[in-house]
GUKESE-757015 format. One record per atom (N, C-alpha, C): x, y, z. Coordinates in steps of 0.2 Angstrom, whole numbers, padded with zeros to 4 digits, always signed. Layout:
N
XYZ;...
END
This chain:
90
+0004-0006+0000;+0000+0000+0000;+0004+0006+0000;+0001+0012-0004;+0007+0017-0004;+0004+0022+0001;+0007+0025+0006;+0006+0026+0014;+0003+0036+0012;+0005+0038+0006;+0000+0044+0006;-0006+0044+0003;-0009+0041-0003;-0016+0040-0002;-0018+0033-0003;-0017+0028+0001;-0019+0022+0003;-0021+0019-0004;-0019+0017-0010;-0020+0015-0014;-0016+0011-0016;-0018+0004-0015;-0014-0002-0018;-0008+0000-0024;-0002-0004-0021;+0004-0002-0026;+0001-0006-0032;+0004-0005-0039;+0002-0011-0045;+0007-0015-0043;+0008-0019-0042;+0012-0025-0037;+0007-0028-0035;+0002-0025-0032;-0003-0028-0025;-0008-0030-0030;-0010-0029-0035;-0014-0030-0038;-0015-0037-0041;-0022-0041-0039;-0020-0049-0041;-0029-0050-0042;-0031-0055-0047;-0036-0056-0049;-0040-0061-0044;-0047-0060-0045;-0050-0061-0037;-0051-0070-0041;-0053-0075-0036;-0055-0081-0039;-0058-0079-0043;-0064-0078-0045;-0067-0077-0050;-0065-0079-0057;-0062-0073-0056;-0058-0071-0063;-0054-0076-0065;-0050-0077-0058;-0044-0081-0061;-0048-0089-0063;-0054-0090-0064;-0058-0097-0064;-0059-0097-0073;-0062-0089-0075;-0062-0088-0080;-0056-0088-0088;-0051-0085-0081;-0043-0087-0085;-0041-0093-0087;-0041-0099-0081;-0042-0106-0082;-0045-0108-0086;-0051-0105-0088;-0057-0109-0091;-0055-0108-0099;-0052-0100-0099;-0048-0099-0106;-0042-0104-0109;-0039-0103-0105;-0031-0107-0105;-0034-0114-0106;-0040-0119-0103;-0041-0126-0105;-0045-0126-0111;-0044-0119-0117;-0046-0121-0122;-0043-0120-0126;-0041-0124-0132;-0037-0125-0136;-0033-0119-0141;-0039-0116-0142;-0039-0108-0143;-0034-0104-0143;-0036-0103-0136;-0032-0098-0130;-0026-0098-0131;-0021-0093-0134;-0013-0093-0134;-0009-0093-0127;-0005-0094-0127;+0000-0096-0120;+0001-0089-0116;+0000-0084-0124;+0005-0076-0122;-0003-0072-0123;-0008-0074-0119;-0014-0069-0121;-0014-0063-0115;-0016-0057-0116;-0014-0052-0110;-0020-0050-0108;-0021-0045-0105;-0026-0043-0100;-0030-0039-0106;-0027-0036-0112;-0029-0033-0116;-0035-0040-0120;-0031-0045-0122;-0038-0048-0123;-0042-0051-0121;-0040-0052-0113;-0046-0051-0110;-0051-0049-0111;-0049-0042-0108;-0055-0037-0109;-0059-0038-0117;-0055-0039-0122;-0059-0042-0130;-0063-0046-0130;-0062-0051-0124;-0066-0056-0125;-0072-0057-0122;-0070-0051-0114;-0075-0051-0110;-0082-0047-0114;-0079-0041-0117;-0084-0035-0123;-0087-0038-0128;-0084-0044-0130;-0085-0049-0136;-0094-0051-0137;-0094-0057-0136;-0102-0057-0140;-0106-0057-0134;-0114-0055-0135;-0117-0055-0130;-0119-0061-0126;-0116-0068-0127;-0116-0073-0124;-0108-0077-0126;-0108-0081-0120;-0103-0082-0120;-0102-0090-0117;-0100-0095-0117;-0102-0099-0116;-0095-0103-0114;-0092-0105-0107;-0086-0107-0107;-0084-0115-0109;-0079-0117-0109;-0077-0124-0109;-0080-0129-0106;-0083-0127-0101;-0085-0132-0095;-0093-0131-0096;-0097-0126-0100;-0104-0125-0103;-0107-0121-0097;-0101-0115-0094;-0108-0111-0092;-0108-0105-0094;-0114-0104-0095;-0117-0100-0098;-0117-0094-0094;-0112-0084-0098;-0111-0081-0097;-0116-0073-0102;-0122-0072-0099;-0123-0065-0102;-0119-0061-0104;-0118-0053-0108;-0114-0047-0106;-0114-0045-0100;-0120-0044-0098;-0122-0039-0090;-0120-0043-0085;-0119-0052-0085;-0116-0054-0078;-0108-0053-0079;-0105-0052-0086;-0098-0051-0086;-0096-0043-0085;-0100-0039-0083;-0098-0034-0082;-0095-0032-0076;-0094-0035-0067;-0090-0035-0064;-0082-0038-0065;-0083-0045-0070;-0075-0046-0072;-0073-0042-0075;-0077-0036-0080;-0072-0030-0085;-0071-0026-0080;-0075-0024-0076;-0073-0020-0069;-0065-0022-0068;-0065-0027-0066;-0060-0029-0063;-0053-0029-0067;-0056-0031-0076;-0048-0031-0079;-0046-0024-0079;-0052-0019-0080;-0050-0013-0082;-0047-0010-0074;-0044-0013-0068;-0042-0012-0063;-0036-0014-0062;-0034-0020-0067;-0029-0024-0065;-0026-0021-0072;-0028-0017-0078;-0024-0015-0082;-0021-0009-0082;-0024-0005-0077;-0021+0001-0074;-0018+0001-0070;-0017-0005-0066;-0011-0006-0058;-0004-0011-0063;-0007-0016-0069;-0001-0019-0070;+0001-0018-0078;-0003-0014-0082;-0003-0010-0090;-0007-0019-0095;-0007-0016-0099;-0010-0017-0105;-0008-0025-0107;+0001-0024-0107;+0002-0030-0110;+0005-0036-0104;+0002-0037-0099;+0002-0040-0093;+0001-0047-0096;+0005-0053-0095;+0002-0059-0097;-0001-0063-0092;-0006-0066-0094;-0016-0068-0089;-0010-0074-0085;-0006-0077-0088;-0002-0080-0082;+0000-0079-0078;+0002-0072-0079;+0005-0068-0071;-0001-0071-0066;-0008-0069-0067;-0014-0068-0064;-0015-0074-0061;-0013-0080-0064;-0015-0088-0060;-0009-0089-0055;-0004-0087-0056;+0002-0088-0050;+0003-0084-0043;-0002-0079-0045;-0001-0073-0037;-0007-0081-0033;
END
């Protein structure tokens, strides 16, 4: 934490279960590249209005709207080309 306006350092910054279940979900499809970053994330999260994972569950836009919350959180504490790996080993 940085000790003048209490705002998480970008270090401190790490993807809540959730996300990081989604990231998995990505990474156990064949698809998904090794090197994919927060930036396409958030593409994929924007991407079509349903979404359907690997495991078959089924995600509206409006229930993925707290994950873009979140990348667009974690793309401003760690930038743009941050790879979704980092995010499963915190």
């Amino acid at each position: 934490m940085n000790a003048t306006n209490l705002q998480p350092a970008a270090t401190d910054a790490s993807a809540t279960p959730e996300l990081q279940g989604f990231i998995a979900d990505l990474f156990a499809s064949a698809e998904s590249p090794a090197t994919a970053t927060l930036d396409d994330l958030r593409d994929i999260l924007m991407g079509s209005d349903v979404f359907i994972s690997d495991f078959g569950e089924l995600m509206h836009r409006q229930d993925r709207t707290a994950l873009v919350i979140e990348v667009d959180f974690l793309i401003d504490c760690r930038g743009h080309e941050t790879p979704l790996v980092r995010l499963l080993v915190n």
